[in-house]
N, CA, C and O atoms as CSV, one atom per row, in Angstrom:
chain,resi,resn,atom,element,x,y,z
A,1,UNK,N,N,97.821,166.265,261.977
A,1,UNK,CA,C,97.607,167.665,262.321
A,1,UNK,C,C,98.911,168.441,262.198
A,1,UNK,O,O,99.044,169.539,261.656
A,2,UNK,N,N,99.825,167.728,262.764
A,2,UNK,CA,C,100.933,168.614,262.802
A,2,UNK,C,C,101.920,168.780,260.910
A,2,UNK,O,O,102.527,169.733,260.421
A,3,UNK,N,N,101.639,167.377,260.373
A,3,UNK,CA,C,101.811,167.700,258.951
A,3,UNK,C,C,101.336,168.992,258.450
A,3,UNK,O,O,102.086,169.883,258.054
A,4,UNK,N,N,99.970,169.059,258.485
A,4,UNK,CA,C,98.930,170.130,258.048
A,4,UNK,C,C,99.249,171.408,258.519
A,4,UNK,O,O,98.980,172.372,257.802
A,5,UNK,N,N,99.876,171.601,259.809
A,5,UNK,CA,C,100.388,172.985,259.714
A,5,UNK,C,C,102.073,173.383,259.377
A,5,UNK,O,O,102.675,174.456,259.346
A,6,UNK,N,N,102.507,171.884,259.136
A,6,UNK,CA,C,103.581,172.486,258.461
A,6,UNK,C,C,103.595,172.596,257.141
A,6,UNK,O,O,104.684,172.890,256.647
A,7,UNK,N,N,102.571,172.421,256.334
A,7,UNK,CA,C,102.253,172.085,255.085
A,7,UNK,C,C,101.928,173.885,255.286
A,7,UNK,O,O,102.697,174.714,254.800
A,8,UNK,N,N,100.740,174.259,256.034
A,8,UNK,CA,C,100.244,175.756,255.827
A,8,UNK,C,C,101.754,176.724,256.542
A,8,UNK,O,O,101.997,177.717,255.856
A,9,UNK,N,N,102.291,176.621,257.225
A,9,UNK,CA,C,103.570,177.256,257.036
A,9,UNK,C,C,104.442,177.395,255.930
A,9,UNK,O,O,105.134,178.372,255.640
A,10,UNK,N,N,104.364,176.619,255.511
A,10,UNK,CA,C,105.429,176.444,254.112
A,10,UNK,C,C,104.748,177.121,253.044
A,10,UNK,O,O,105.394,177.841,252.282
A,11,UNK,N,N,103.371,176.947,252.896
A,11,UNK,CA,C,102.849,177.633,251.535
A,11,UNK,C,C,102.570,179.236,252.186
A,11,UNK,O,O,102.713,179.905,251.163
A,12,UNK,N,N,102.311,180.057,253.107
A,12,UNK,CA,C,102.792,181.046,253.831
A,12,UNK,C,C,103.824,181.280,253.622
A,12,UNK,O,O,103.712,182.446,253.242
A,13,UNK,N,N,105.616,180.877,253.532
A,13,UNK,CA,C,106.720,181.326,253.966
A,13,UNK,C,C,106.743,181.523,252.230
A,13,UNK,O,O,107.165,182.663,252.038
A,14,UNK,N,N,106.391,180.713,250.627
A,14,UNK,CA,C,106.251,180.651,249.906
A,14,UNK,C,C,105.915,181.986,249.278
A,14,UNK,O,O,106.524,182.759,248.539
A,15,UNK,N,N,104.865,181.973,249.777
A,15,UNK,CA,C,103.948,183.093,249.382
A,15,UNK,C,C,104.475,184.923,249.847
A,15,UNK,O,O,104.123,185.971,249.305
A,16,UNK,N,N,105.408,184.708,251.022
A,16,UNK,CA,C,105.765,185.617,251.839
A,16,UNK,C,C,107.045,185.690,250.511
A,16,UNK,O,O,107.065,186.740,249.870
A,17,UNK,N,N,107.554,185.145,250.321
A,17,UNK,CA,C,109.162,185.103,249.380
A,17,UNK,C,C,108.504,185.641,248.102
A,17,UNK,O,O,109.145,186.446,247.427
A,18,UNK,N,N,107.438,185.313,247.765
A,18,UNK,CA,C,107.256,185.403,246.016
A,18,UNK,C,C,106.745,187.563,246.164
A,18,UNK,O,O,106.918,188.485,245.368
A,19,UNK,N,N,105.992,187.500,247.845
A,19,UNK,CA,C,105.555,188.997,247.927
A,19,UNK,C,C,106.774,190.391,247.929
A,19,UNK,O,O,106.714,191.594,247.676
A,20,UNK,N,N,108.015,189.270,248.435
A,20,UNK,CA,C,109.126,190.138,248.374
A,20,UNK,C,C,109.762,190.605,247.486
A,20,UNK,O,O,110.356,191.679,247.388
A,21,UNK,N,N,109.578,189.403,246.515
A,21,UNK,CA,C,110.295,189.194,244.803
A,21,UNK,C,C,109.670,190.350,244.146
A,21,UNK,O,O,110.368,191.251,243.680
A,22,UNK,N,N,107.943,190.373,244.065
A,22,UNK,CA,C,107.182,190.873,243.435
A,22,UNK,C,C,107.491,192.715,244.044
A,22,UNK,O,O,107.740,193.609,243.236
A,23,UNK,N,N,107.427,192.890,245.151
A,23,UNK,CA,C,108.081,194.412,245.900
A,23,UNK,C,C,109.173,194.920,245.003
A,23,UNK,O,O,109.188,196.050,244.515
A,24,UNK,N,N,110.022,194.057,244.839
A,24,UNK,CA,C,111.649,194.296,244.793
A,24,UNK,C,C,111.620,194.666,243.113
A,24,UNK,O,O,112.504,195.222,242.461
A,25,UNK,N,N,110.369,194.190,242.677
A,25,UNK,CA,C,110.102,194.489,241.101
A,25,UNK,C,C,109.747,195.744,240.551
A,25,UNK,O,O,110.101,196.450,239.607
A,26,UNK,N,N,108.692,195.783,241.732
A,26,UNK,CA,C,107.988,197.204,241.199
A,26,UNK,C,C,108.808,198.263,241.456
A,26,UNK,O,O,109.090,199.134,240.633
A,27,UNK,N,N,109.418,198.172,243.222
A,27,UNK,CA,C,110.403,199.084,243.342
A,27,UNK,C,C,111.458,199.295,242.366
A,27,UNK,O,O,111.834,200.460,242.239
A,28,UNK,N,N,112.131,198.212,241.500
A,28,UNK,CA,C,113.094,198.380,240.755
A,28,UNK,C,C,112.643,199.037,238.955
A,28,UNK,O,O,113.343,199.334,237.988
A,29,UNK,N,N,111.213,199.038,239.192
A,29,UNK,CA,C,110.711,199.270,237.640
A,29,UNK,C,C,110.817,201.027,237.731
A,29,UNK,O,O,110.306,201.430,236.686
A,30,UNK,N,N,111.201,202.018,238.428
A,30,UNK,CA,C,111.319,202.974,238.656
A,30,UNK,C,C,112.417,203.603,238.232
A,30,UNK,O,O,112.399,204.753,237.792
A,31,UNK,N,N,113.586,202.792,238.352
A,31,UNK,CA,C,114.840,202.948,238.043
A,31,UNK,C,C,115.591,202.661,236.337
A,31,UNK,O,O,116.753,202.655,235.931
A,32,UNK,N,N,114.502,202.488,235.806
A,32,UNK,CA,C,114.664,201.947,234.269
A,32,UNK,C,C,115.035,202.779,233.589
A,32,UNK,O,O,114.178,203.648,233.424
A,33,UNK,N,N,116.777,203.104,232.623
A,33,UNK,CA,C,117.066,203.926,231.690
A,33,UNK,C,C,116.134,204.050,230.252
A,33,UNK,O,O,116.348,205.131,229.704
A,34,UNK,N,N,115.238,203.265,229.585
A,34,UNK,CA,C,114.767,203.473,228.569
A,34,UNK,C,C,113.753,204.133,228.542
A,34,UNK,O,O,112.826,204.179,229.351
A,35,UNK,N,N,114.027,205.046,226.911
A,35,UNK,CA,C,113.216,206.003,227.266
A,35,UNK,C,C,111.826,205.873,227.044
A,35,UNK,O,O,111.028,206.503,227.739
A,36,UNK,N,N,111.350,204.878,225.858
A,36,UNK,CA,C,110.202,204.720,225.774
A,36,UNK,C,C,109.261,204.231,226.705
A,36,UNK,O,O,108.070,204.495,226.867
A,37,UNK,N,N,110.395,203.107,227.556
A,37,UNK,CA,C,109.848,202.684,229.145
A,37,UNK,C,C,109.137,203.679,229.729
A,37,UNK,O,O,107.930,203.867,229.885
A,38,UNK,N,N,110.542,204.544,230.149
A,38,UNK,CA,C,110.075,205.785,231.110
A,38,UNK,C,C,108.905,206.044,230.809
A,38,UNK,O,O,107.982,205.737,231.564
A,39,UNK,N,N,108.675,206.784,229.411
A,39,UNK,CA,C,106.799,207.129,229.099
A,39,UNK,C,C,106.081,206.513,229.528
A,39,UNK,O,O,105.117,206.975,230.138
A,40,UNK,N,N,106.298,205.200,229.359
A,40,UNK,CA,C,104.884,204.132,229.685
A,40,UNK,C,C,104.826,204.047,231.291
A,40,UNK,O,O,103.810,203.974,231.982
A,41,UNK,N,N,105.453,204.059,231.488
A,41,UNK,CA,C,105.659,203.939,233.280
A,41,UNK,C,C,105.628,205.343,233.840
A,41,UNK,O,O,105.562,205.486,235.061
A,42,UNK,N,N,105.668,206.309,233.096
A,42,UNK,CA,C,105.315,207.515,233.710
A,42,UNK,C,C,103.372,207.800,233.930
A,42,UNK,O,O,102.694,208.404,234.761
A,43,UNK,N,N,103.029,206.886,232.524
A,43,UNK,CA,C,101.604,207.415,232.021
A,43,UNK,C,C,101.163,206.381,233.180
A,43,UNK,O,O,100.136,206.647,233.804
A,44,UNK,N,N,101.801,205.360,233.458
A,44,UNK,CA,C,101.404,204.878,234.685
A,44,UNK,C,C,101.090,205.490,236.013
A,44,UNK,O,O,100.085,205.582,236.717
A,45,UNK,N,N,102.489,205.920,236.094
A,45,UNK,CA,C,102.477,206.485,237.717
A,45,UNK,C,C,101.265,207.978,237.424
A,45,UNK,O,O,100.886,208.433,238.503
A,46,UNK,N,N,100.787,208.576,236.427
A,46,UNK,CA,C,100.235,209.405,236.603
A,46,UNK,C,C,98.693,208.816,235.721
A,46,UNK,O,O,98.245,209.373,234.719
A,47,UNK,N,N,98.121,207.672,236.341
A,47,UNK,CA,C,96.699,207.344,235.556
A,47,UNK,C,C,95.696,208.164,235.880
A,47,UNK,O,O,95.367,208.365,237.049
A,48,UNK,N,N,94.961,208.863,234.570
A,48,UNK,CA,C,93.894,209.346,234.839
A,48,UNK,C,C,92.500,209.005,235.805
A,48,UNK,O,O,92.325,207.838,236.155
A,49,UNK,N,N,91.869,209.692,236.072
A,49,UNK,CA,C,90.682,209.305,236.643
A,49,UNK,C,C,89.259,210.419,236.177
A,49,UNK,O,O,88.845,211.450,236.706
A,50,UNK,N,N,88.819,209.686,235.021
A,50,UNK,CA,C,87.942,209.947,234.356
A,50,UNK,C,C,86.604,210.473,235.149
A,50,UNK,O,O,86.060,211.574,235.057
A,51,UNK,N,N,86.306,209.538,235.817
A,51,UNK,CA,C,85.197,209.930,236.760
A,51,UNK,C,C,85.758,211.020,237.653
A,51,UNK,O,O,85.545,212.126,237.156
A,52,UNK,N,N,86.241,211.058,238.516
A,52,UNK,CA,C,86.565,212.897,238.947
A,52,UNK,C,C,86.021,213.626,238.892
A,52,UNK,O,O,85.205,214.307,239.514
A,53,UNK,N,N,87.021,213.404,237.089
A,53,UNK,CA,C,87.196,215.311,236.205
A,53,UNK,C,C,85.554,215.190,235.698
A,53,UNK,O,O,84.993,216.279,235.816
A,54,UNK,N,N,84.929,214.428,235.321
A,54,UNK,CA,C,83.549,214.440,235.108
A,54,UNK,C,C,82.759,215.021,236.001
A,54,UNK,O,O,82.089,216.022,235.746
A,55,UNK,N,N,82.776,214.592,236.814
A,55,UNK,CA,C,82.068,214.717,238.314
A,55,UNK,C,C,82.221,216.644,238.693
A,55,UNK,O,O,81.459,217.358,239.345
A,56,UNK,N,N,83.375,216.955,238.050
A,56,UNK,CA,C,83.410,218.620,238.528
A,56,UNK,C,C,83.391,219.217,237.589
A,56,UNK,O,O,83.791,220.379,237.645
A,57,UNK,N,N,82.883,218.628,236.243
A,57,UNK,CA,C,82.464,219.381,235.566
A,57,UNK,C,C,81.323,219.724,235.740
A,57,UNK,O,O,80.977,220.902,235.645
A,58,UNK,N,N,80.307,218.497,236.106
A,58,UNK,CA,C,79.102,218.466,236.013
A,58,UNK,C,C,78.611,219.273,237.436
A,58,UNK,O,O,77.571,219.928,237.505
A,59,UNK,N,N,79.530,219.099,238.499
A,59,UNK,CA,C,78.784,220.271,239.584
A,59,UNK,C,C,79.374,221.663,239.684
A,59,UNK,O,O,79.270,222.397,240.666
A,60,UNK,N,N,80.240,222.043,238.136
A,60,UNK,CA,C,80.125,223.410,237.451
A,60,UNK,C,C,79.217,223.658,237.463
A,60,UNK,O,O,78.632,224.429,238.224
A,61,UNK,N,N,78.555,222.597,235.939
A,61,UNK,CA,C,77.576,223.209,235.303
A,61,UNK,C,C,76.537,223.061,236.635
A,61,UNK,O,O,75.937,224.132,236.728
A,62,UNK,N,N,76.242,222.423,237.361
A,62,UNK,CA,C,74.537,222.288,238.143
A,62,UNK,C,C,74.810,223.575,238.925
A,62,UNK,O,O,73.783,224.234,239.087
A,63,UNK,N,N,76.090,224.196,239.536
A,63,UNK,CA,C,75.915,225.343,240.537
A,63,UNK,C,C,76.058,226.584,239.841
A,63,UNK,O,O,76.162,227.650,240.449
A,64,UNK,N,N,76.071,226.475,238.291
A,64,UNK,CA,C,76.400,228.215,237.526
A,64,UNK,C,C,74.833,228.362,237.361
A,64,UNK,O,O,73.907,227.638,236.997
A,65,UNK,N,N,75.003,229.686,237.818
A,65,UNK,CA,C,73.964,230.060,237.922
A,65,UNK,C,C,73.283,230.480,235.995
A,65,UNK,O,O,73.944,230.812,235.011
A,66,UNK,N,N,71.739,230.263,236.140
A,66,UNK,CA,C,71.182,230.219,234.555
A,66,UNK,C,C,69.773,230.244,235.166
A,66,UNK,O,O,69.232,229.640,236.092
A,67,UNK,N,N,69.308,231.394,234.081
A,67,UNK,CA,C,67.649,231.556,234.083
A,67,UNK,C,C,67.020,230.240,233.797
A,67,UNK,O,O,66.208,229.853,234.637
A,68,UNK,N,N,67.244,229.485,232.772
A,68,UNK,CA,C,66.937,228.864,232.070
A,68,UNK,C,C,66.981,227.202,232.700
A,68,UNK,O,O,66.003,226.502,232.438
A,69,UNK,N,N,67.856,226.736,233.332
A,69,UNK,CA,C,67.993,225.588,233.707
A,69,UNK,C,C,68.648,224.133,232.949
A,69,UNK,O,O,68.653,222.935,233.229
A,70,UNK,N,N,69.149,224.938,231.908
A,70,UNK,CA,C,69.719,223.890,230.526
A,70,UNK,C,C,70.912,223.266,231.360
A,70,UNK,O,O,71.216,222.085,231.193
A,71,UNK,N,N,71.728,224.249,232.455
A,71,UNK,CA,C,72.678,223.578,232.254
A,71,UNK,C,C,73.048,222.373,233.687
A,71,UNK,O,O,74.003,221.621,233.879
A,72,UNK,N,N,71.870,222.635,234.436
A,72,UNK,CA,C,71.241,221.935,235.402
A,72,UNK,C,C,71.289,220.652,234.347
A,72,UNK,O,O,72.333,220.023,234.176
A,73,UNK,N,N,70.285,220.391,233.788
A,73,UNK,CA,C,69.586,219.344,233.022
A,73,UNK,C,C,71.292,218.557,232.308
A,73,UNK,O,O,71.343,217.338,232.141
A,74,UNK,N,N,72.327,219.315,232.024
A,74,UNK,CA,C,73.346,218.706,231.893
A,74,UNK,C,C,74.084,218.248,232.896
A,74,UNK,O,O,74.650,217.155,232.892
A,75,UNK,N,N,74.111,219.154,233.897
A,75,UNK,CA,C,74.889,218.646,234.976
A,75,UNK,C,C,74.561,217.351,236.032
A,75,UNK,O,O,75.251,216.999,236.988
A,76,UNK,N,N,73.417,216.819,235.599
A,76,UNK,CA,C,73.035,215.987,236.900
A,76,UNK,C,C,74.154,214.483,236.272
A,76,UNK,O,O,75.158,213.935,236.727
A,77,UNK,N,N,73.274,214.276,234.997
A,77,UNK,CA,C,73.856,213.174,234.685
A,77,UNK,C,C,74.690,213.463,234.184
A,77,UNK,O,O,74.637,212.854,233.115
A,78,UNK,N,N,75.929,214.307,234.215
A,78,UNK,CA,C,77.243,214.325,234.130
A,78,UNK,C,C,78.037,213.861,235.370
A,78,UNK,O,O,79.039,213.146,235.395
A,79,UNK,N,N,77.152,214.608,236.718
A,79,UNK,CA,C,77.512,214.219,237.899
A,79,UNK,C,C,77.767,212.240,238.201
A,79,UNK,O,O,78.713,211.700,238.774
A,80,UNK,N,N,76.486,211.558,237.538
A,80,UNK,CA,C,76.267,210.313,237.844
A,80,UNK,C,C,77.073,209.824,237.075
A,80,UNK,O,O,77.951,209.130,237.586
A,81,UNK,N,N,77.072,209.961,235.933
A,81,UNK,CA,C,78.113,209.248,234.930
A,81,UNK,C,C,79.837,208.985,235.429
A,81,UNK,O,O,80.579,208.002,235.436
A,82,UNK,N,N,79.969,210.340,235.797
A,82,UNK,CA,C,81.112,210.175,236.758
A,82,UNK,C,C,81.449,209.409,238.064
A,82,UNK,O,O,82.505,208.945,238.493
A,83,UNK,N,N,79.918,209.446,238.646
A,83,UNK,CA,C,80.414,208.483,240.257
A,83,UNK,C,C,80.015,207.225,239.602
A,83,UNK,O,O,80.026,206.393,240.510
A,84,UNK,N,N,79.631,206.585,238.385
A,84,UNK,CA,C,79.611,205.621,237.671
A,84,UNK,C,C,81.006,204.973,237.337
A,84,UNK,O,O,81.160,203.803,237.688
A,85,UNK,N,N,82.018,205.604,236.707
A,85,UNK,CA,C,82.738,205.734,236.145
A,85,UNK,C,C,83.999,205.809,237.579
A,85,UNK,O,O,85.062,205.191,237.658
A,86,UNK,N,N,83.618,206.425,238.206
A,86,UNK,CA,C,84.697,205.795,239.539
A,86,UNK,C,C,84.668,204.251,240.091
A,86,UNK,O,O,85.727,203.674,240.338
A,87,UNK,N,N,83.681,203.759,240.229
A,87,UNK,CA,C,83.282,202.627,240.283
A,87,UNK,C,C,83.609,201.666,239.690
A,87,UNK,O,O,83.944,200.571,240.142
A,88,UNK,N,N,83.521,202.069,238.456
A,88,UNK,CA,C,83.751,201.235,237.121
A,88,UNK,C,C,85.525,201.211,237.088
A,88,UNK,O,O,86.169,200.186,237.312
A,89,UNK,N,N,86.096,202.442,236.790
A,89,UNK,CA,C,86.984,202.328,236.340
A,89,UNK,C,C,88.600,202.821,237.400
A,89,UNK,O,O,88.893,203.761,238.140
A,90,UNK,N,N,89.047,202.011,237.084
A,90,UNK,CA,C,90.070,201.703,238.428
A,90,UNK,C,C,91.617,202.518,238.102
A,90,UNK,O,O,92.434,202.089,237.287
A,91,UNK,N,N,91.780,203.632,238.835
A,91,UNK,CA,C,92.637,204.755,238.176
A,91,UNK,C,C,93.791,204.800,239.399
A,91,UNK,O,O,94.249,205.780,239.987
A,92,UNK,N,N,94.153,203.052,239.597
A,92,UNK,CA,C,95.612,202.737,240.902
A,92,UNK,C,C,96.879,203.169,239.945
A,92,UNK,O,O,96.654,203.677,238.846
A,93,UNK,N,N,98.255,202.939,240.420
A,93,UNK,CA,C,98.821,203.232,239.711
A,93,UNK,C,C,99.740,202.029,240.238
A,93,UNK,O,O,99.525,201.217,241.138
A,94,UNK,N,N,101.089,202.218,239.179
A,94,UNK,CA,C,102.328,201.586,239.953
A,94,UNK,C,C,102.357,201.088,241.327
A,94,UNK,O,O,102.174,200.000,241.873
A,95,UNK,N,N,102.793,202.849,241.859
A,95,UNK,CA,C,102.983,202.839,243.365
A,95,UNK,C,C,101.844,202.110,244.136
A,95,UNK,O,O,102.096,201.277,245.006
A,96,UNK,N,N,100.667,202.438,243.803
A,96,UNK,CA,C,99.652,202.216,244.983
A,96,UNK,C,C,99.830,200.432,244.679
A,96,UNK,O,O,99.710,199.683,245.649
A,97,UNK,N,N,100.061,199.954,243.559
A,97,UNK,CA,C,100.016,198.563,243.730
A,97,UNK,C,C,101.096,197.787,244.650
A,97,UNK,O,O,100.865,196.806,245.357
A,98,UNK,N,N,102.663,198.638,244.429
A,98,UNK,CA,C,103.731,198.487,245.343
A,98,UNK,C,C,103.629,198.501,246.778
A,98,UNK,O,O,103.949,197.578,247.527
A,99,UNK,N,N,103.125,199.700,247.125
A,99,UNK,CA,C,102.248,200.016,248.482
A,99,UNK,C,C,101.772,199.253,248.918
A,99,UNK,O,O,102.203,198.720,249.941
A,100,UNK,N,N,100.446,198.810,248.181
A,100,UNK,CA,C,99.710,197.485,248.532
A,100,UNK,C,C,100.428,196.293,248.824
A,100,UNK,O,O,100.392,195.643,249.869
A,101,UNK,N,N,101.043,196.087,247.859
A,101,UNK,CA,C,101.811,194.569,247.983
A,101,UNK,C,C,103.011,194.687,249.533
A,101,UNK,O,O,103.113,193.778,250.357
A,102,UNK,N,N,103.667,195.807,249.587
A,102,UNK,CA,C,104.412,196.167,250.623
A,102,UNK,C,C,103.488,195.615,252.090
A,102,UNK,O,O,103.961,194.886,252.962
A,103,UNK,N,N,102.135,196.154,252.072
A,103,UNK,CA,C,101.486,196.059,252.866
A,103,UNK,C,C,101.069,194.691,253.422
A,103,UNK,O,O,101.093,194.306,254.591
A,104,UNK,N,N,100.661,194.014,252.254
A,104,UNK,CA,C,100.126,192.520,252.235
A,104,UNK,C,C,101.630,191.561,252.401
A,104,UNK,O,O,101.457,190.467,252.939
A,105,UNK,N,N,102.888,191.858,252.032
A,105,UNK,CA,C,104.168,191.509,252.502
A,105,UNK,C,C,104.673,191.169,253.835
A,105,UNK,O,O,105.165,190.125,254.264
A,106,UNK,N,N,104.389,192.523,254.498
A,106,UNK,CA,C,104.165,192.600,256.077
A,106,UNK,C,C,103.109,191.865,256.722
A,106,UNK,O,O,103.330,191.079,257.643
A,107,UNK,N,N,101.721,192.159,256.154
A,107,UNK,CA,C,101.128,191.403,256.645
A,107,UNK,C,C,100.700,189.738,257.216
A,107,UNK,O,O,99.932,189.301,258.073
A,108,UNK,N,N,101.859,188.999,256.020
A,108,UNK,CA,C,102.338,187.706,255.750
A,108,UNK,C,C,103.045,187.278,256.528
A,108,UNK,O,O,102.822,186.156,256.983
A,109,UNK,N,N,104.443,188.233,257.062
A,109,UNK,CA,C,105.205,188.279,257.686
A,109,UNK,C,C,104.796,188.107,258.700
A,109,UNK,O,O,104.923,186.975,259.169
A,110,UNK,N,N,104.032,189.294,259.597
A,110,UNK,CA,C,103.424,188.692,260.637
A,110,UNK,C,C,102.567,187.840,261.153
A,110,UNK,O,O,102.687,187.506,262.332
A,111,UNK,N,N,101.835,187.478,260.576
A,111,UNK,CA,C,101.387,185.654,260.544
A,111,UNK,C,C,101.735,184.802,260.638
A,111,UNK,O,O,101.201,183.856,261.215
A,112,UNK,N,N,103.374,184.842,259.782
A,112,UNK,CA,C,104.482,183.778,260.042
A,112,UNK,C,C,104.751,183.685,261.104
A,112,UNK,O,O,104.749,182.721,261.869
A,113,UNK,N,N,105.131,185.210,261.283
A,113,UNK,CA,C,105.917,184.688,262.804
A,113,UNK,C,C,105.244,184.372,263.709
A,113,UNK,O,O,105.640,183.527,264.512
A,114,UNK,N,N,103.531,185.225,263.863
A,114,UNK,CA,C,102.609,184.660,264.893
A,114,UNK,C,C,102.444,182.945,264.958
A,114,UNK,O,O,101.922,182.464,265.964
A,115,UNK,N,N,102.750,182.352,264.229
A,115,UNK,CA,C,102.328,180.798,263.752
A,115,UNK,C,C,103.562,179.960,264.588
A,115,UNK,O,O,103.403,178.941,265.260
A,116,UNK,N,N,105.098,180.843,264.297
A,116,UNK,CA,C,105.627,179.931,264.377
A,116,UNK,C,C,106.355,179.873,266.220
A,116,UNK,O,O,107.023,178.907,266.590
């Protein structure tokens, strides 16, 4: 028994070191002089989110007002396609993954120490 939790401490304290490494990465990928980098890591930090901008187009078109109702008949399933498309498609960025990992870092941390 007591092997077994020093075995699960160790792959914990492991795991806690590799979350710090991985922090210390993303934080440092910010700081990068190249320029073509920069772009790519900019188009990062600013990822679209397709479903959204869909989503307000389509409850444009369903709330402009029209005799006719054409643009109703466009707007619904523009609306769905979009809360489809949020679902579907995952518009995190850099940071929020840094964030995250920051989070799940700490969270490790305190487990450790609760354990030990």
């Amino acid at each position: 028994m007591d092997k077994d939790l020093r075995t699960g401490i160790h792959k914990i304290k492991r795991f806690g070191d590799s979350m710090k490494r991985r922090a210390e990465v993303y934080s440092a990928l910010g700081s990068l002089d190249d320029r073509g980098t920069a772009r790519s890591l900019a188009a990062l930090q600013r990822a679209p989110a397709p479903g959204k901008k869909l989503k307000k187009i389509g409850f444009i078109l369903f709330f402009a007002p029209e005799p006719l109702g054409i643009t109703n008949a466009i707007g619904v399933p523009m609306i769905i396609a979009g809360k489809y498309l949020d679902k579907v498609y995952n518009s995190s960025t850099i940071a929020d993954v840094g964030h995250e990992t920051k989070k799940f870092a700490n969270h490790i941390h305190d487990i450790k120490h609760k354990m030990s």
